[in-house]
C-alpha positions in Angstrom: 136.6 -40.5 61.4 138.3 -39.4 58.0 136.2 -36.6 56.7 133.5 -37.2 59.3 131.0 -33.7 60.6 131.6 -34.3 64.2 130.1 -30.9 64.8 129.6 -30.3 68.7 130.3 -34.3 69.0 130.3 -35.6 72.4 133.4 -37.3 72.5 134.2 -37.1 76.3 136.6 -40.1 77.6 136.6 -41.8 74.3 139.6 -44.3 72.9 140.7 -42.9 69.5 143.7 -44.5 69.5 144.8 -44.9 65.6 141.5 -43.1 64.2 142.7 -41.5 61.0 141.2 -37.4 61.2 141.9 -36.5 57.7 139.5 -33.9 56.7 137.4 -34.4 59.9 135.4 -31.3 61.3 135.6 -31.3 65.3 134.5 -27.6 65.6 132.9 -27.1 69.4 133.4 -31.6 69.1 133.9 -32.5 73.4 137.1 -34.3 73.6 137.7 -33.9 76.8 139.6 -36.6 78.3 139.6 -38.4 74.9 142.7 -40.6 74.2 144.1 -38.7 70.7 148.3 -40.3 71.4 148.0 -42.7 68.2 145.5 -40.6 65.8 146.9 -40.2 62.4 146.2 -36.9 60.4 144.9 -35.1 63.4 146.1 -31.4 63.0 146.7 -28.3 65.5 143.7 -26.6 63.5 141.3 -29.0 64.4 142.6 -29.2 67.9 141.7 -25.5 68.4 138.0 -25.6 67.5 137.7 -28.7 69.5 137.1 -28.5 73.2 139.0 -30.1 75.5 141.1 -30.2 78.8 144.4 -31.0 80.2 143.6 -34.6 80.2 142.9 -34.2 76.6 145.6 -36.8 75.4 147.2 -35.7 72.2 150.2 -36.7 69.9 153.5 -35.1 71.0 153.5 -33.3 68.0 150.7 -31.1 68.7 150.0 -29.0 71.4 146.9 -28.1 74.3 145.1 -25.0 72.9 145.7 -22.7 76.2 146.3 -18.8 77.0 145.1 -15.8 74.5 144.5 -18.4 71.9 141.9 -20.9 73.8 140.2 -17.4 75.2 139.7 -16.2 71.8 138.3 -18.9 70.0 135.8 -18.7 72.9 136.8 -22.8 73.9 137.6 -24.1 76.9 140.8 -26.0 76.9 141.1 -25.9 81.1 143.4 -27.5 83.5 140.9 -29.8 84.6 137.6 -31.2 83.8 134.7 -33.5 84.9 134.9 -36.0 81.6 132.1 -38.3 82.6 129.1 -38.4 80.8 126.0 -37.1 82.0 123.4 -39.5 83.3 120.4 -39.3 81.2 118.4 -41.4 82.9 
């Protein structure tokens, strides 16, 4: 992931465990449900152009975009979320 354009990514329920985020772009990237716990070099700044939801799981050292901040970034960090993919089929 280090410096990758995940631009609007559909990332939904994906296992990230130990990807390394350095310089990566997740503007509007879905990570909800996404397992973050063990990323290295993910930051707060790339959290909050992301969207994502309570089950979202991040490193303890960051925090769940929510409130005034979430509402005016225009994302939708919510409480809860369908994370499956869609059927495209």
């Amino acid at each position: 992931m280090r410096g990758a354009c995940l631009i609007a990514a559909d990332l939904r329920g994906t296992d990230l465990s130990g990807a390394d985020f350095i310089g990566a772009d997740l503007r509007d990237a879905d990570i909800r449900g996404t397992e973050l716990t063990k990323s290295i070099f993910l930051t707060q700044a790339q959290l909050n152009v992301a969207k994502g939801d309570s089950s979202t799981k991040i490193p303890s050292s960051l925090t769940h975009p929510t409130g005034e901040l979430a509402k005016n970034k225009g994302k939708w960090w919510t409480k809860s979320s369908n994370t499956a993919r869609p059927n495209l089929t």
